[in-house]
KOLMI-148514 format. One line per 4 residues: number of its first residue (from 1); their letters; for each residue x, z, y of N, C-alpha, C, O. Coordinates in steps of 0.2 Angstrom, whole numbers. Atoms other than C-alpha are relative to their C-alpha. Last residue first. Layout:
BEGIN
NUM = a = X:Z:Y:X:Z:Y:X:Z:Y:X:Z:Y ~ ...;
***
This chain:
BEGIN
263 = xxxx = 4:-6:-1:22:151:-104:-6:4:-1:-6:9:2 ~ -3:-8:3:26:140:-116:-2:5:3:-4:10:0 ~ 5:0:7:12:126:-109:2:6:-1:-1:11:0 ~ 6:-1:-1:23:127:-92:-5:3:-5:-8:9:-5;
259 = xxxx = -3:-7:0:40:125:-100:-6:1:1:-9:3:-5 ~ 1:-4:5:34:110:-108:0:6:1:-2:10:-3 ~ 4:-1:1:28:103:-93:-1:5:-6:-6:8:-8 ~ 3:-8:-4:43:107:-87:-6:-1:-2:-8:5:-1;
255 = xxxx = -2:-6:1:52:96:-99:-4:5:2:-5:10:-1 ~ 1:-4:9:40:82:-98:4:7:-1:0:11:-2 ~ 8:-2:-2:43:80:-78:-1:4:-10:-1:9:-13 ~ 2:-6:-4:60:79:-82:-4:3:2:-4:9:3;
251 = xxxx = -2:-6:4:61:66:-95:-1:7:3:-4:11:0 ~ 5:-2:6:49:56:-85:4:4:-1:3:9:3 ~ 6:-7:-4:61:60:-69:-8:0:-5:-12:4:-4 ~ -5:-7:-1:77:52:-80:-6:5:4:-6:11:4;
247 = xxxx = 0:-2:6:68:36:-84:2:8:0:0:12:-5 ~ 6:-2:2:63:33:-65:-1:4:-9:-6:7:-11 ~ 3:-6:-3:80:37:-60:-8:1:-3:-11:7:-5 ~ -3:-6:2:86:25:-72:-2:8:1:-3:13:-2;
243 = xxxx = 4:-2:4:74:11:-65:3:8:-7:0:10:-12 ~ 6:-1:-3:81:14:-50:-4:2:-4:-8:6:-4 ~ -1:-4:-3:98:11:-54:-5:5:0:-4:11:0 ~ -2:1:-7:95:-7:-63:0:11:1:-2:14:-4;
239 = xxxx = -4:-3:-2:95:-6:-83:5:1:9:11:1:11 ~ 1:-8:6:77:-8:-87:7:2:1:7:8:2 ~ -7:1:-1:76:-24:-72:1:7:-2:2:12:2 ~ -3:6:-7:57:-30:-71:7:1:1:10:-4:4;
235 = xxxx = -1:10:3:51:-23:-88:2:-4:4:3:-10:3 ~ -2:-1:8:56:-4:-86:-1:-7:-2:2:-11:-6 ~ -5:-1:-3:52:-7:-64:6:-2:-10:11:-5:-11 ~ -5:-5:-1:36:-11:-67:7:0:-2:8:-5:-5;
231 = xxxx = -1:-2:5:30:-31:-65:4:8:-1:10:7:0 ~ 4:-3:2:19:-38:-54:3:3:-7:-1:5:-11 ~ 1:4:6:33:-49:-48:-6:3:-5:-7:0:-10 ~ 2:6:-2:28:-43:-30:2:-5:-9:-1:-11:-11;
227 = xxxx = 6:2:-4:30:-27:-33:-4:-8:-2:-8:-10:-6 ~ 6:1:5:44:-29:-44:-7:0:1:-11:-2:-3 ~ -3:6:6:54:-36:-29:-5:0:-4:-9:-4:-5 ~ 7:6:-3:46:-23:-17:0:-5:-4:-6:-7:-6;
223 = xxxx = 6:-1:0:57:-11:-29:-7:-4:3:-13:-6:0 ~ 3:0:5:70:-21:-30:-4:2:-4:-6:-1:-10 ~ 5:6:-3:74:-19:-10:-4:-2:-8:-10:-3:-7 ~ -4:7:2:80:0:-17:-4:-6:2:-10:-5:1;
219 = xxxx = 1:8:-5:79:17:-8:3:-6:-4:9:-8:-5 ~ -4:2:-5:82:30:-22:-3:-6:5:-5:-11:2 ~ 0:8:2:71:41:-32:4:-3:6:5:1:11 ~ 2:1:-6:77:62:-33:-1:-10:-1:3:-13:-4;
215 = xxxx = -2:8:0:79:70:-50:-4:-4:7:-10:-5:8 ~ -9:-1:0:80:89:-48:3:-8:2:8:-10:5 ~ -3:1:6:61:91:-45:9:-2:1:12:-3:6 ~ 1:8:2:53:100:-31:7:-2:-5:12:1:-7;
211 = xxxx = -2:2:5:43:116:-36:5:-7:3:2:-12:2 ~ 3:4:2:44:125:-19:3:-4:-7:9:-5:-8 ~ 2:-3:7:53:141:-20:-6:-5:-1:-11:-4:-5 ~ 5:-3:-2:58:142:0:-7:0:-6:-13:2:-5;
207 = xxxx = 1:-3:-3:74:135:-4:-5:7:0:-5:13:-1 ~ -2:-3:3:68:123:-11:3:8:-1:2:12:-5 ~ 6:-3:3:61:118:3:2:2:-8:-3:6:-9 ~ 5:-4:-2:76:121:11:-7:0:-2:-11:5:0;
203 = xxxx = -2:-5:3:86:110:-1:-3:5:4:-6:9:0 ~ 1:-3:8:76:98:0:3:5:-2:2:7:-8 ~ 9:1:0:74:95:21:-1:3:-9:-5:7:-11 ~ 3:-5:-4:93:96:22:-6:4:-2:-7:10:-5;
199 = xxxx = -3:-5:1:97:83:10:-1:7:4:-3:11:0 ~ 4:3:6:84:69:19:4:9:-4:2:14:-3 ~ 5:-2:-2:94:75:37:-6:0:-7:-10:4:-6 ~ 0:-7:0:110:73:30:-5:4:-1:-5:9:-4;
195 = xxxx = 4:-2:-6:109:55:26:-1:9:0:-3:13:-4 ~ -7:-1:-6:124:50:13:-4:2:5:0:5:9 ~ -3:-5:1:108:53:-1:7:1:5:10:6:4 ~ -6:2:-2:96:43:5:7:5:-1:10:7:4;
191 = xxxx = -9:-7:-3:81:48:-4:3:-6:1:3:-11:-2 ~ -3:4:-3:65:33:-4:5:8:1:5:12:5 ~ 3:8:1:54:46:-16:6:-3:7:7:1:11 ~ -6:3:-6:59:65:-18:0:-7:0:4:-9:-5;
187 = xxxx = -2:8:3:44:69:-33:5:0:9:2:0:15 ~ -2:5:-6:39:87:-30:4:-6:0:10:-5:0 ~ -3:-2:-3:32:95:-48:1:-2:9:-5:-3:12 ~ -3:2:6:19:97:-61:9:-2:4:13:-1:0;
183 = xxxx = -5:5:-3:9:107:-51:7:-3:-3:11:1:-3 ~ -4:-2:-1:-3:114:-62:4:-3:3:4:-8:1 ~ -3:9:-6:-21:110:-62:4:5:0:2:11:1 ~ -4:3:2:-30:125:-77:6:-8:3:9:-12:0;
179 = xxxx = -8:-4:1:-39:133:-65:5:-1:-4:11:1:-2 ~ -5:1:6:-48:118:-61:5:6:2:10:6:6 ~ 1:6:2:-63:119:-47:3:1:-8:-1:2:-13 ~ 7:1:1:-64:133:-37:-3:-6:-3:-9:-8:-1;
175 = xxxx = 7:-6:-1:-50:142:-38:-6:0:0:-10:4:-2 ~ -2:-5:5:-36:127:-42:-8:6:-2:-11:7:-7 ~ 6:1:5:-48:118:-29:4:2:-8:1:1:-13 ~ 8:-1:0:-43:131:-17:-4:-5:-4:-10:-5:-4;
171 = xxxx = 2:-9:2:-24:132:-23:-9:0:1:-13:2:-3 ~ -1:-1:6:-21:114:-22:-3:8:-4:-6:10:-8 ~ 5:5:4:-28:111:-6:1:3:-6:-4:6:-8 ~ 5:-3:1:-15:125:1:-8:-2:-4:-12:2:-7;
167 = xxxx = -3:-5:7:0:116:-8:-7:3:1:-11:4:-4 ~ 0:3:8:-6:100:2:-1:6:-6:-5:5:-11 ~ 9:-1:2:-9:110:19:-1:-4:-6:-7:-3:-8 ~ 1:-7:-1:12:114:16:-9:2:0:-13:6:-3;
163 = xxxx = 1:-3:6:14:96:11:-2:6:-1:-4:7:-7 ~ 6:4:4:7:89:27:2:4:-10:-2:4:-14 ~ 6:-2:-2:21:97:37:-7:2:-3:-11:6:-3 ~ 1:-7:1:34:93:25:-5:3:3:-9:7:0;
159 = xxxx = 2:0:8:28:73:27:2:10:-3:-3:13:-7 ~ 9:2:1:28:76:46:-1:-1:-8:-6:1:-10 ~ 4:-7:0:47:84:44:-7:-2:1:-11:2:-1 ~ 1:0:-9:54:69:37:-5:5:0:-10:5:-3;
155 = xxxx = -5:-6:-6:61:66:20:-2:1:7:2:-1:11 ~ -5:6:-2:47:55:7:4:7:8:2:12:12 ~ -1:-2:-6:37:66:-4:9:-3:2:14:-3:-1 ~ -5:3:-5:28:62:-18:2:2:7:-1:4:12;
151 = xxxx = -1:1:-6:18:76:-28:6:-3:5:10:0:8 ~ -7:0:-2:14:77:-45:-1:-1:8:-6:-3:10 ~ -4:4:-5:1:85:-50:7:-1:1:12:3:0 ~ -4:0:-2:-6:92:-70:0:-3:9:-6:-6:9;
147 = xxxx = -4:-4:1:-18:94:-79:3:3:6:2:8:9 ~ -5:-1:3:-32:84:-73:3:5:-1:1:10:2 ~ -1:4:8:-50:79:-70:7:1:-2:8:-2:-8 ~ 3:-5:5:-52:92:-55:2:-2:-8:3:2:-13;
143 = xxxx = -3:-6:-5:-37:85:-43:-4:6:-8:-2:10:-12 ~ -4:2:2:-44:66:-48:3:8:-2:4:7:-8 ~ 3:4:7:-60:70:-43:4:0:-5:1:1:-11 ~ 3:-6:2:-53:78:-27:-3:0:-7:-6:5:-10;
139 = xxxx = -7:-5:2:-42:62:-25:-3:7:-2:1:10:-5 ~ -4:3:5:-59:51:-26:4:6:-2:4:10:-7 ~ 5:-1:4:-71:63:-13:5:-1:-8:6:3:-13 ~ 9:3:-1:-58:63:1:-3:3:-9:-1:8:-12;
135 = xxxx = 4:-5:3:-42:71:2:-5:0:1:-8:5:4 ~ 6:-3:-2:-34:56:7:-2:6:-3:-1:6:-9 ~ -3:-6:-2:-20:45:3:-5:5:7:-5:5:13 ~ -3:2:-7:-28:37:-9:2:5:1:3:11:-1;
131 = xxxx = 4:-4:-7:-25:41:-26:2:-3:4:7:-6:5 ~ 0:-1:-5:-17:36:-44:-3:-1:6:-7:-6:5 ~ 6:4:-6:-21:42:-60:3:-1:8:6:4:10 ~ -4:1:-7:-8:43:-76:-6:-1:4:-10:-6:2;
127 = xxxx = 0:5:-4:-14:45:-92:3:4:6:5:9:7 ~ -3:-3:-8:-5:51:-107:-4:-5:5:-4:-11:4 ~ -5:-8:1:-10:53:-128:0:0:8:-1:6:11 ~ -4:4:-4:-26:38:-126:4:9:0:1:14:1;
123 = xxxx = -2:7:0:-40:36:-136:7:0:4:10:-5:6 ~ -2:3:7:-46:52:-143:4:-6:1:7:-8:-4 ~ -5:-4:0:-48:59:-123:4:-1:-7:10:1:-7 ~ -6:3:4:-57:46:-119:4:4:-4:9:1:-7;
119 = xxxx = 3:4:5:-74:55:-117:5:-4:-3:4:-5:-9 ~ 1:-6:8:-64:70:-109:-4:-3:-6:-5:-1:-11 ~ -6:-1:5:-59:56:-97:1:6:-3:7:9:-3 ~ -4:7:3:-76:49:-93:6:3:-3:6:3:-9;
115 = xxxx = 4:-1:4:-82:70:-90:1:-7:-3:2:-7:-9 ~ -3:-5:5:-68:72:-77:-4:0:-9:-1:2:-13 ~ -7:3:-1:-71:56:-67:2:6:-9:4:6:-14 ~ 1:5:4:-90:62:-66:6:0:-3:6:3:-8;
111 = xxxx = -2:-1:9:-86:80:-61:1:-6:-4:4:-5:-10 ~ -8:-2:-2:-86:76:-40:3:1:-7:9:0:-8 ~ -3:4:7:-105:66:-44:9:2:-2:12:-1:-6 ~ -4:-5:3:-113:78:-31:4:-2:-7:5:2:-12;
107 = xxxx = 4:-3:7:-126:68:-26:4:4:-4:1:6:-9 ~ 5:-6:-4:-119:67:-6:-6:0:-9:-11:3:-9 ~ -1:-8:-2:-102:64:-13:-8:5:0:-9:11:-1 ~ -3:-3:5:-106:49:-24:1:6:4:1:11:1;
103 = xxxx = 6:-2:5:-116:42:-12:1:4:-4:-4:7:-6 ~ 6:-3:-3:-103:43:2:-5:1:-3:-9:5:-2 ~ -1:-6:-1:-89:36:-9:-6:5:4:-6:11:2 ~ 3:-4:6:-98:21:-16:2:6:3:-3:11:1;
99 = xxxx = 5:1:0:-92:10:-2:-6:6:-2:-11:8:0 ~ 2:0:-6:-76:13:-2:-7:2:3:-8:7:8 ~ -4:-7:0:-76:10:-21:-1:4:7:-5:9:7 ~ 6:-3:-1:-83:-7:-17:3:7:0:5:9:6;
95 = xxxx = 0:-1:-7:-64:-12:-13:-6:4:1:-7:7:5 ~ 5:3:-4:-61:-10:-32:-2:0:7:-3:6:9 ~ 4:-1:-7:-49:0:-44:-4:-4:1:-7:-7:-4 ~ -3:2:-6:-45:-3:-62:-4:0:6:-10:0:6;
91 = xxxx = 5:-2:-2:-45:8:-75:0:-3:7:3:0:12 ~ 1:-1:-6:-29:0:-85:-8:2:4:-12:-3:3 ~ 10:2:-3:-23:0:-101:-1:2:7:3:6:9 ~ 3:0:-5:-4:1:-107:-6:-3:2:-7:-10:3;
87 = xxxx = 3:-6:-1:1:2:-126:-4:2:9:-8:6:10 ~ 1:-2:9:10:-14:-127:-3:8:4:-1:10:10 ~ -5:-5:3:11:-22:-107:-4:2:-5:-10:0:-6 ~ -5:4:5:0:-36:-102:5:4:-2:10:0:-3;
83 = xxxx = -8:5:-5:-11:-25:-96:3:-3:-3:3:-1:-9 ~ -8:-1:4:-28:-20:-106:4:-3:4:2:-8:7 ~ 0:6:1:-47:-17:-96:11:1:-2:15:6:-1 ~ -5:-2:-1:-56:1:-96:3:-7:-4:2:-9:-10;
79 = xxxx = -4:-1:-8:-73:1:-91:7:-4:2:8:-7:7 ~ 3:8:-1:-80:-1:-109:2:-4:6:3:-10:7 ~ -6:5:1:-69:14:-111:-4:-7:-1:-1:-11:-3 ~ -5:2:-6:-82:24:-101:4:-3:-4:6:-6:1;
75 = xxxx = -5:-4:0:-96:20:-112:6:1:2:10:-3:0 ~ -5:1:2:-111:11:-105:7:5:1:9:7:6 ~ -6:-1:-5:-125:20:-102:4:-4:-4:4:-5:-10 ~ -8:0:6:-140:15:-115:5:-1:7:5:-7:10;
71 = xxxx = 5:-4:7:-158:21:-104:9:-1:-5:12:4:-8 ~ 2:3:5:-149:20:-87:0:2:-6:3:7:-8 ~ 3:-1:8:-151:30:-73:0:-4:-5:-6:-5:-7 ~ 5:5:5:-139:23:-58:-3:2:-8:0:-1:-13;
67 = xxxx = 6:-2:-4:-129:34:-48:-4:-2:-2:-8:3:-3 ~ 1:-9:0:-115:37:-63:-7:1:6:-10:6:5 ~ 5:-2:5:-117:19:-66:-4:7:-1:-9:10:-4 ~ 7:4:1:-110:14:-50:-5:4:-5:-11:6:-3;
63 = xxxx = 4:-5:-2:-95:27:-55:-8:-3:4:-13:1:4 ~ 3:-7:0:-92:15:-67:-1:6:2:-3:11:-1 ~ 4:2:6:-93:-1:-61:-2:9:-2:-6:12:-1 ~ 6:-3:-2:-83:6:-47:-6:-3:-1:-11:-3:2;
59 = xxxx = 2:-9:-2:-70:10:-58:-8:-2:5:-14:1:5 ~ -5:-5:-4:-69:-9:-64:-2:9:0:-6:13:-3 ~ 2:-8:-1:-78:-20:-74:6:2:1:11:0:-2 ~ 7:-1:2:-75:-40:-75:-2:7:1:-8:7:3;
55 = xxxx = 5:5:6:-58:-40:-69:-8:4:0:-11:9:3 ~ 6:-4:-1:-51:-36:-52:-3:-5:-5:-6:-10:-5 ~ 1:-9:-2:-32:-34:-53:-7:1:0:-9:7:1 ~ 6:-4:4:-32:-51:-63:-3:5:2:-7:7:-2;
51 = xxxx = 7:4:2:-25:-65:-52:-3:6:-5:-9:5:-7 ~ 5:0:-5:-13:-53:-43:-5:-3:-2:-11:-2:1 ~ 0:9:0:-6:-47:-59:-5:0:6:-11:3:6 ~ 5:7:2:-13:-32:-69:4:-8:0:4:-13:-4;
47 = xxxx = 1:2:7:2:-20:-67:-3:-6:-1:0:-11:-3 ~ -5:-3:5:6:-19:-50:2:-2:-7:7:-5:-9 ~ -6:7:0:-9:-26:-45:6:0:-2:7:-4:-6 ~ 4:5:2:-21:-11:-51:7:-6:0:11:-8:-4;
43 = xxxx = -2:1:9:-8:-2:-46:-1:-2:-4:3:-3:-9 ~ -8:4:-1:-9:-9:-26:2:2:-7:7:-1:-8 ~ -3:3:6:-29:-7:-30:8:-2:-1:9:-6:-4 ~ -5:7:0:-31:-5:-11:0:-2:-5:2:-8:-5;
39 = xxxx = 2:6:0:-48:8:-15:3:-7:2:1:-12:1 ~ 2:0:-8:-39:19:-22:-1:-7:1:0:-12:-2 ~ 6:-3:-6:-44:28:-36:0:-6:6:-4:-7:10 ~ 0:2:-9:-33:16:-49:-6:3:4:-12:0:5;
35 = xxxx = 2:0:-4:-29:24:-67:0:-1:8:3:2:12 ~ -1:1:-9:-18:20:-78:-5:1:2:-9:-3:-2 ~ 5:2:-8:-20:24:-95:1:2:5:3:8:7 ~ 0:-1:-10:-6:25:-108:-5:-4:3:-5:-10:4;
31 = xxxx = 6:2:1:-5:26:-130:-4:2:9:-8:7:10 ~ 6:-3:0:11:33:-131:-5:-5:3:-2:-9:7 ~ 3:-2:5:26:23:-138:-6:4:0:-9:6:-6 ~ -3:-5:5:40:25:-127:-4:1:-5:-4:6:-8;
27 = xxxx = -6:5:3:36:7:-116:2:3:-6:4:0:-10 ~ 1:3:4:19:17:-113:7:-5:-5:7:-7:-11 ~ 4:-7:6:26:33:-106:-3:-7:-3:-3:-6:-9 ~ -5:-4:5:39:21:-95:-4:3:-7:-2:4:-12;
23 = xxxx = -3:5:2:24:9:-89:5:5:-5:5:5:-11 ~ 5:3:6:14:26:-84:3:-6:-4:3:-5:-10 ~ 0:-5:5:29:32:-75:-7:-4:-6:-6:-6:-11 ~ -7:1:3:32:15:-64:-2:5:-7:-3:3:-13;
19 = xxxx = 0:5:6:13:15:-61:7:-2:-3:8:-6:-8 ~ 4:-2:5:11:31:-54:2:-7:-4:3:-7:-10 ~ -5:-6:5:29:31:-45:-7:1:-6:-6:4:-11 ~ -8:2:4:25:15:-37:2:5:-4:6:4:-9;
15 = xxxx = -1:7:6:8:19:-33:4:-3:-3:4:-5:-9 ~ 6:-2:4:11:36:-24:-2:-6:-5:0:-6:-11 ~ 2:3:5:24:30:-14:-2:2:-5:2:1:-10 ~ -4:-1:5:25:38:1:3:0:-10:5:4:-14;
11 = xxxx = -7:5:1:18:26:12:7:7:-3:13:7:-3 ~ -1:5:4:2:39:15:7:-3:3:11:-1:7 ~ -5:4:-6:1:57:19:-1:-8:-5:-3:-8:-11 ~ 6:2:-3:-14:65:8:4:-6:3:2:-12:4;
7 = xxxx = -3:-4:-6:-1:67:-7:-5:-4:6:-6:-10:6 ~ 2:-1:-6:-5:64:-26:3:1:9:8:5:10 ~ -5:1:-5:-2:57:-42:-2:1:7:-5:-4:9 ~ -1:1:-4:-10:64:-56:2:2:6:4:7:8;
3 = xxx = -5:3:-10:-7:67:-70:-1:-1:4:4:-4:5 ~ 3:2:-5:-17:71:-88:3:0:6:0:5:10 ~ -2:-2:-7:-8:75:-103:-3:-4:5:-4:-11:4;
***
């Protein structure tokens, strides 16, 4: 299965919940790549560790290569660097990336990404990609190369706003890209659950038959905490609150994903 994590808005935690969930789907014994579109690397770092988030080959190593004719290409898992987690690998970002985004549109390289992880696709049962917060070249790359989205969404009517030209995005590169991109669900990220206003906001989109998911993330200092220890939430503190919710909205997302298939 293939994931990504998406929403144009930013500071809704889109790196935190890609690389909490990738860390969980590895801790359970699947064979997990992370991927880092954005050019901050904040999962990159995440994971790696500040002294390693930019080793010898990155992503924009290999989309580099995608502009560049060579007689022996190097093979996309050549790319792909191990974390100090059992079963988790990492695709690591780059600040050049930024850079590379203008060349890579105006040659039409929008496939590449999809065509690297159909070369992996022996090597690895679940990946995870995380996006800027853009509807640039990257997250569209991102959008065609997968199954699935998930989509973050923190409570305040400018993040509903922005979801509604989100759902539309999805449907026209659904149409003109990936018919097979499902939306995998709506992730509720910093909830406060005594807050009315947060409460409100998901039961009417609900309401109004958006997918959003049952298990909502909570506000915790803990989370910056494993931030900063570089370490996901399943090995920075496995029986805190938070890391509960995170175990409980894998399960969740997997169910429906099952549902999806059966249909």
């Amino acid at each position: 299965m293939r994931r990504v994590v998406f929403n144009q808005k930013g500071g809704v935690g889109k790196s935190t919940i890609t690389a909490n969930l990738a860390a969980i789907s590895a801790a359970k014994g699947l064979r997990t790549l992370l991927i880092d579109l954005d050019p901050q690397g904040n999962s990159s770092q995440y994971v790696l560790g500040k002294d390693n988030a930019a080793p010898e080959l990155t992503l924009a190593d290999f989309f580099d290569q995608a502009l560049n004719f060579k007689i022996r290409p190097k093979k996309c898992i050549e790319f792909v660097t191990e974390s100090p987690y059992e079963n988790l690998d990492v695709l690591a970002s780059h600040p050049a990336l930024e850079e590379l985004q203008v060349k890579l549109e105006s040659r039409y390289k929008i496939f590449k990404l999809r065509e690297g992880l159909d070369e992996l696709q022996s090597e690895y049962d679940a990946i995870y990609i995380d996006t800027p917060p853009a509807l640039n070249f990257f997250s569209r790359s991102a959008l065609i190369a997968c199954n699935s989205v998930l989509i973050p969404f923190d409570c305040d009517d400018f993040s509903r706003k922005a979801l509604y030209s989100l759902m539309d995005a999805l449907n026209e590169i659904r149409s003109d890209h990936n018919p097979t991109l499902e939306v995998g669900g709506i992730v509720v990220n910093q909830f406060q659950p005594r807050a009315s206003l947060p409460q409100r906001l998901v039961d009417e989109l609900r309401a109004e038959g958006l997918p959003v998911l049952n298990t909502c993330l909570s506000q915790s200092i803990k989370i910056r905490e494993s931030h900063e220890a570089s370490a996901p939430m399943i090995h920075f503190m496995p029986k805190h609150k938070v890391c509960l919710e995170f175990l409980a909205l894998d399960e969740e997302i997997a169910a429906l994903s099952a549902q999806q298939k059966a249909a």
